[in-house]
SELO-532784 format. One record per residue: residue in three letters; x, y, z of N, C-alpha, C in turn. Coordinates in Angstrom, 2 decimals. Atoms other than C-alpha are relative to their C-alpha. Example, Ala and Ser with C-alpha at 12.3 -4.5 7.8 and 13.67 -1.06 7.14 Angstrom:
+------+---------+---------+---------+---------+---------+---------+---------+---------+---------+
! resn !    n_px !    n_py !    n_pz !   ca_px !   ca_py !   ca_pz !    c_px !    c_py !    c_pz !
+------+---------+---------+---------+---------+---------+---------+---------+---------+---------+
!  ALA !    0.89 !   -1.19 !    0.00 !   12.30 !   -4.50 !    7.80 !    0.90 !    1.20 !    0.00 !
!  SER !   -0.82 !   -1.19 !   -0.06 !   13.67 !   -1.06 !    7.14 !   -0.77 !    1.09 !    0.73 !
+------+---------+---------+---------+---------+---------+---------+---------+---------+---------+
***
This chain:
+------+---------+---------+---------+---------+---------+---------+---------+---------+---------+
! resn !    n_px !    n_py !    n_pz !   ca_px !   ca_py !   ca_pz !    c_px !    c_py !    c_pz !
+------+---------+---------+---------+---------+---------+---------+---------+---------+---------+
!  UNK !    1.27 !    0.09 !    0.66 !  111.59 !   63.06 !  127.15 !   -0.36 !    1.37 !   -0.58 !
!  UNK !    0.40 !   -1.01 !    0.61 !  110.37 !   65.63 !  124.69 !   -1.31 !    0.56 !    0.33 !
!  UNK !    1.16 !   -0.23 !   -0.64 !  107.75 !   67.84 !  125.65 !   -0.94 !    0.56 !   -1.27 !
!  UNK !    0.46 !   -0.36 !    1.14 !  104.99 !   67.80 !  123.47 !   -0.25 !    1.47 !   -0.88 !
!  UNK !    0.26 !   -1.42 !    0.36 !  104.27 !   71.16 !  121.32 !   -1.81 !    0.40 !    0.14 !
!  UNK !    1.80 !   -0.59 !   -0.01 !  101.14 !   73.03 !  121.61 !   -0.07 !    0.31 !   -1.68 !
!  UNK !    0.78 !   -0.39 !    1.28 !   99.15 !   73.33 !  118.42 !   -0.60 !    1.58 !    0.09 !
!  UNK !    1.10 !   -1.52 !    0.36 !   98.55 !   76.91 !  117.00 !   -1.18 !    0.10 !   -1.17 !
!  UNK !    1.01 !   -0.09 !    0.77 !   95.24 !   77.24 !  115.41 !   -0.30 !    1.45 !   -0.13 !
!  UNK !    0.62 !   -0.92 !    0.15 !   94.52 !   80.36 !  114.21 !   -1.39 !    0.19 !    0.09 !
!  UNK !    0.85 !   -0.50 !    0.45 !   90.97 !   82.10 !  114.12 !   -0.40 !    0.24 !   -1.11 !
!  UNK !   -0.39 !   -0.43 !    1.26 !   90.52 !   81.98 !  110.55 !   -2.14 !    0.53 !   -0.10 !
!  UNK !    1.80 !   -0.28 !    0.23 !   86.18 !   82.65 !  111.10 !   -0.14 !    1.51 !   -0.09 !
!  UNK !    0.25 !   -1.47 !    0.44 !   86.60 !   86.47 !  110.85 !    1.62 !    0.36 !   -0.52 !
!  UNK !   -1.03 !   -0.83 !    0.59 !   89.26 !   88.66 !  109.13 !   -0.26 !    1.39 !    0.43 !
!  UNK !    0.55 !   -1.46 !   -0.41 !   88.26 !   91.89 !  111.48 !    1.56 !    0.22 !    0.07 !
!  UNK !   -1.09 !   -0.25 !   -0.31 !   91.83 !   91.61 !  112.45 !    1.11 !    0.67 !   -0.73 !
!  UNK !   -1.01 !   -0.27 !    1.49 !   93.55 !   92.18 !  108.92 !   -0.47 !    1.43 !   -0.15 !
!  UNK !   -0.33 !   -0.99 !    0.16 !   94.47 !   95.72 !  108.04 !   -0.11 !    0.69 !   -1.25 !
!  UNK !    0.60 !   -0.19 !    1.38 !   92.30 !   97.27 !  104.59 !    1.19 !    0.85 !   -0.43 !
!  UNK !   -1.26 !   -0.55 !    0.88 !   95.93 !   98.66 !  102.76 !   -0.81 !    1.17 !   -0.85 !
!  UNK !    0.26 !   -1.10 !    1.33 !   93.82 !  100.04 !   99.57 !   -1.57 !    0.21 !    0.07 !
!  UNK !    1.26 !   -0.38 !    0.21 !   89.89 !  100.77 !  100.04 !   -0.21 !    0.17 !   -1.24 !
!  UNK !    0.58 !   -0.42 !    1.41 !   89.53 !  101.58 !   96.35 !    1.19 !   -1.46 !   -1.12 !
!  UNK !   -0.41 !    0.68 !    0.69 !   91.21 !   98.27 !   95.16 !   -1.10 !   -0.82 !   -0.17 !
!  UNK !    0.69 !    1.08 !    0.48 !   89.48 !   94.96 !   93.47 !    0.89 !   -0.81 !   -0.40 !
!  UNK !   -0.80 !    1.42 !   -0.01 !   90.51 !   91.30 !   93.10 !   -0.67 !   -0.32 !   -1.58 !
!  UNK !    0.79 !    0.73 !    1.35 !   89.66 !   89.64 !   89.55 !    0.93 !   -0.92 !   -0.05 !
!  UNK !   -0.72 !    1.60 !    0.81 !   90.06 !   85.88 !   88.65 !   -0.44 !   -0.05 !   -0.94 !
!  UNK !    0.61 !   -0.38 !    1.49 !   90.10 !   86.10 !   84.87 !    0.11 !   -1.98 !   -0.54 !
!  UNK !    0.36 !    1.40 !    0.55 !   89.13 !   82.49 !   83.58 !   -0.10 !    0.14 !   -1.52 !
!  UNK !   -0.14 !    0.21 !    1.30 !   88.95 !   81.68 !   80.03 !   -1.67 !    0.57 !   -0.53 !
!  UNK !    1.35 !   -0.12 !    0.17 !   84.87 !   81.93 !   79.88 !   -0.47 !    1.05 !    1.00 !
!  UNK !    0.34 !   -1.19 !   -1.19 !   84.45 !   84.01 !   83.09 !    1.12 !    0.73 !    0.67 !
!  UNK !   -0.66 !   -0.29 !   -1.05 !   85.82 !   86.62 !   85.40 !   -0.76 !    0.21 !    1.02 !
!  UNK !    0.81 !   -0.33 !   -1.31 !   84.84 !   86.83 !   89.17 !    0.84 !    1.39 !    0.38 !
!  UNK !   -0.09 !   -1.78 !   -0.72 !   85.24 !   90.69 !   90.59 !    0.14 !    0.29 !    1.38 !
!  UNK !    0.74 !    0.17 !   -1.71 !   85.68 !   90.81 !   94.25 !    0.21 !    1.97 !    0.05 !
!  UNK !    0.06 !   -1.17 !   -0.91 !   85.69 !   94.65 !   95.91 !   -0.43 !   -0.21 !    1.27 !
!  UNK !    0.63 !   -0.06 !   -1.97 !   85.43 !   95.47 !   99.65 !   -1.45 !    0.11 !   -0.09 !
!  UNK !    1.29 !    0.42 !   -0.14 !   82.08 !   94.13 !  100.82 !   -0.50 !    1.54 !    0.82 !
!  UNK !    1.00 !   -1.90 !   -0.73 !   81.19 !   98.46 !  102.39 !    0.12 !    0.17 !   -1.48 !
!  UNK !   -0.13 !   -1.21 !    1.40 !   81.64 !   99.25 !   98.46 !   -1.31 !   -0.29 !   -1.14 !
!  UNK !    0.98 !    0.17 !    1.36 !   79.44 !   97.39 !   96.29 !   -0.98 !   -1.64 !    0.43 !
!  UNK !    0.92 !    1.44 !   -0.84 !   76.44 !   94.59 !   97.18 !   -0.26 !   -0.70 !   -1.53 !
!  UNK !   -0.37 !    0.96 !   -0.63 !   76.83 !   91.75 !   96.01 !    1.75 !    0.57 !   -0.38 !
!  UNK !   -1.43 !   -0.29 !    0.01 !   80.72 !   92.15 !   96.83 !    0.87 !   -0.86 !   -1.20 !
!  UNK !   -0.54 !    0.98 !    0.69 !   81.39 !   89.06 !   94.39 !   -0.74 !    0.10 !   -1.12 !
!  UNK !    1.12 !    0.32 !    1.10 !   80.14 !   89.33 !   90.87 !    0.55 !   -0.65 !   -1.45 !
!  UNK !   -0.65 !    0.35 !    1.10 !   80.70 !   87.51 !   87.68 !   -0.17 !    0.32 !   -1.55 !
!  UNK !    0.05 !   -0.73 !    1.06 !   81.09 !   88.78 !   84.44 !    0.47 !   -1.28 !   -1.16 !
!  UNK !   -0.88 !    0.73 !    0.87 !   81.70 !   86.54 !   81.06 !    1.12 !    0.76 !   -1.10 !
!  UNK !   -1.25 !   -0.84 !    0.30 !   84.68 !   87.54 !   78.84 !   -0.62 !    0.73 !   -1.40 !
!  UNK !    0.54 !   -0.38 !    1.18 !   82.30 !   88.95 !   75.91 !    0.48 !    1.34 !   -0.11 !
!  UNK !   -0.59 !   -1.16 !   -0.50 !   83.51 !   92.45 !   75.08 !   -1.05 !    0.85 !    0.78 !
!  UNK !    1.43 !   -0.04 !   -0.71 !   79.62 !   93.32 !   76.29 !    0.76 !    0.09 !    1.20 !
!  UNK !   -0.52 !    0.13 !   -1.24 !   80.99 !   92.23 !   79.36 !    0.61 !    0.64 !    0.83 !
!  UNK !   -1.23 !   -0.37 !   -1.10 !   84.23 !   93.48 !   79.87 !   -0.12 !    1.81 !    0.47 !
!  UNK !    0.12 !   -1.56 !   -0.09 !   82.97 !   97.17 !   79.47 !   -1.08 !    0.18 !    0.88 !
!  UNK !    0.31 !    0.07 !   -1.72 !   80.51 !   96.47 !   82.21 !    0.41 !   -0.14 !    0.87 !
!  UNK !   -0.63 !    0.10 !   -1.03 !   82.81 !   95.12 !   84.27 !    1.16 !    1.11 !    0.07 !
!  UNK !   -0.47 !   -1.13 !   -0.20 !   84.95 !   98.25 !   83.54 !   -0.64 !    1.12 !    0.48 !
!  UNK !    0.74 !   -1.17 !   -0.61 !   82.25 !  100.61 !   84.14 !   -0.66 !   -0.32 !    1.50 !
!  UNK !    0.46 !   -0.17 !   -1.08 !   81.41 !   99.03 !   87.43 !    1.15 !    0.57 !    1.00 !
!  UNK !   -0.97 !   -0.18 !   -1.56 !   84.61 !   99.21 !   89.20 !    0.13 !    1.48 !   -0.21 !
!  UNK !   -0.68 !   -1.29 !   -0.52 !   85.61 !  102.84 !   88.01 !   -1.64 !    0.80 !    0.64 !
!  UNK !    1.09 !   -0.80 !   -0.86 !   81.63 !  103.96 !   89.24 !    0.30 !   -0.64 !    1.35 !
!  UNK !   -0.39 !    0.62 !   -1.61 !   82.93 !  101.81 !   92.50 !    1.19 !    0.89 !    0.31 !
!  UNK !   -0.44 !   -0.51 !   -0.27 !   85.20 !  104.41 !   92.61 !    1.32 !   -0.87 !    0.40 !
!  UNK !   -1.19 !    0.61 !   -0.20 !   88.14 !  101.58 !   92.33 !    1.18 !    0.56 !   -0.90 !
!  UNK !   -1.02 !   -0.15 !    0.59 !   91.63 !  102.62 !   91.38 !    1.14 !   -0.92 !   -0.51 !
!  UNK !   -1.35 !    0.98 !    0.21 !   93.84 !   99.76 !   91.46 !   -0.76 !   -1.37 !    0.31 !
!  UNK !    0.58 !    1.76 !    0.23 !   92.87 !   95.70 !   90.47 !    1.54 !   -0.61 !   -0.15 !
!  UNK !   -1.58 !    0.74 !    0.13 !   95.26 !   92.88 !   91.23 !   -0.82 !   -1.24 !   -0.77 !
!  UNK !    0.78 !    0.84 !    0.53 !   94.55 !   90.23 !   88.54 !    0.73 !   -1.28 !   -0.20 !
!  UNK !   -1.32 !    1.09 !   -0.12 !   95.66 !   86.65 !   88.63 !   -0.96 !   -1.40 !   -0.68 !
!  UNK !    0.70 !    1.12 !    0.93 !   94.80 !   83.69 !   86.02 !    1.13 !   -1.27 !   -0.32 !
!  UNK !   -0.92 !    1.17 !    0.02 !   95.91 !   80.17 !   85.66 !    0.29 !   -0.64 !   -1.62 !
!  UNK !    0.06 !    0.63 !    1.64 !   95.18 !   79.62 !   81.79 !    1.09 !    0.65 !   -0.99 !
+------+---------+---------+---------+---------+---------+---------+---------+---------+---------+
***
């Protein structure tokens, strides 16, 4: 008779555990009409912000991250 397996469930309700690599990075999902901005939530309040793709826009959303003192964005789009 096989003995059943135990189920691993991770903790997925905090991420204290995960290891910050780049402090001065940012996430962007570039959409066709919008991009969302993430940065580490100690850098900039609200940590999530959205920007539309107007050039208006994109030079705000350039001048926030380099005054966020970000160096490096990983950017990833499905369109």
């Amino acid at each position: 008779m096989k003995k059943p397996r135990k189920k691993h469930t991770p903790n997925i309700s905090t991420l204290d555990h995960l290891k910050h690599l780049n402090l001065h990075a940012a996430g962007l999902e570039i959409g066709a009409s919008e991009i969302y901005a993430c940065v580490p939530e100690d850098q900039d309040e609200p940590s999530v912000r959205v920007f539309q793709t107007f050039p208006v826009d994109l030079d705000a959303l350039a001048d926030g991250l380099a005054a966020g003192g970000v160096t490096t964005v990983a950017m990833e789009s499905t369109s």
